[in-house]
C-alpha positions as CSV (number, residue, x, y, z in Angstrom):
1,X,-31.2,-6.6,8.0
2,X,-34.9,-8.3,7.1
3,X,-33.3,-11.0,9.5
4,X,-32.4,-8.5,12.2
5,X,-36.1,-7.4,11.9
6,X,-37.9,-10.2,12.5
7,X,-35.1,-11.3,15.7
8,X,-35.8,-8.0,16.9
9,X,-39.3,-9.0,16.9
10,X,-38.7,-12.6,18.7
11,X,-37.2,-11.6,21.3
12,X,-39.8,-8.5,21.9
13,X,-42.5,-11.4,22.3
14,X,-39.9,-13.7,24.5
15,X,-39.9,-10.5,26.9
16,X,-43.7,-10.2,26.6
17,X,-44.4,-13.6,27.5
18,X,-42.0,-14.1,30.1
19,X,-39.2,-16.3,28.6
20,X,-35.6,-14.8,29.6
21,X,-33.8,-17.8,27.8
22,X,-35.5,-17.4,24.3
23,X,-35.3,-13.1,25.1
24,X,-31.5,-13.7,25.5
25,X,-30.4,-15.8,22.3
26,X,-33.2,-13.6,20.4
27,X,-31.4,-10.3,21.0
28,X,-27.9,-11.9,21.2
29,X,-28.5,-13.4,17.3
30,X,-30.0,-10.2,16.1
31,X,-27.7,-7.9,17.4
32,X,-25.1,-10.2,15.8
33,X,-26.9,-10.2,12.9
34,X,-27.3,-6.2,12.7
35,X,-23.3,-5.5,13.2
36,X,-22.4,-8.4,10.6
37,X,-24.7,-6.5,7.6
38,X,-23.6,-3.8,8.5
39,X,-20.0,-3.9,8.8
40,X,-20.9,-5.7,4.8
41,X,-22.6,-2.7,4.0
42,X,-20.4,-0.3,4.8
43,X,-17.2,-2.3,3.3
44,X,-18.9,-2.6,0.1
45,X,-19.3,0.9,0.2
46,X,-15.9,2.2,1.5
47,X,-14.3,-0.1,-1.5
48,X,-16.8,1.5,-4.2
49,X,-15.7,5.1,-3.0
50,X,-12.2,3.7,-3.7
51,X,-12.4,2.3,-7.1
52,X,-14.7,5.8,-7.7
53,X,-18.1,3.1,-8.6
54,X,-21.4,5.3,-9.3
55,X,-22.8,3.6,-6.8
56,X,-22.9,0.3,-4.6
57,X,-22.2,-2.7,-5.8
58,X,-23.1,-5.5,-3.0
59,X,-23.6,-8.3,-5.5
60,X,-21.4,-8.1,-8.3
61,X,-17.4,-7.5,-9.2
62,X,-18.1,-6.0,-12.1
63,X,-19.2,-2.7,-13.5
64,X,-19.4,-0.4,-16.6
65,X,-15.4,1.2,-16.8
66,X,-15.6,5.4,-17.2
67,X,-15.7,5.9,-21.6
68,X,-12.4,6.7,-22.5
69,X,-13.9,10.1,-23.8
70,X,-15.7,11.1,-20.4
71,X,-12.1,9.9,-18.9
72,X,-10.2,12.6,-20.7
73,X,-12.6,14.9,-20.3
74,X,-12.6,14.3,-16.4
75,X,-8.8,14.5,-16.2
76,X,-8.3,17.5,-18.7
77,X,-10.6,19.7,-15.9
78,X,-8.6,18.4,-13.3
79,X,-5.2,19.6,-14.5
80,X,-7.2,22.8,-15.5
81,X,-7.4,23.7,-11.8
């Protein structure tokens, strides 16, 4: 998104000083740019709600599994309900 930033910020000074051409790719790139991480984002995400993660994981597989005691503790409420 840094990467979005500083295209966002291009093509603002193409349109300031005049040049449609470097404007065009500019916004075209960054807008590009923008969808892509965010359509990564919010993958990552939407997979971590699935596999019940604390919290996002963008860089790594791996993560600490639920104890086996919190585990049972977890389901045991559940069927209480």
């Amino acid at each position: 998104m840094m990467i979005a930033v500083a295209l966002l910020a291009m093509a603002l000074a193409a349109a300031a000083g005049d040049r449609s051409d470097l404007l065009l790719i500019s916004a075209g790139v960054c807008a590009a740019v923008a969808i892509f991480g965010l359509l990564v984002f919010e993958s990552t995400n939407r997979r971590d709600r699935t596999d019940h993660h604390e919290r996002p994981h963008l860089l790594d597989d791996s993560y600490v599994p639920t104890p086996v005691w919190k585990r049972r503790a977890r389901d045991a409420d559940e069927k209480g309900r």
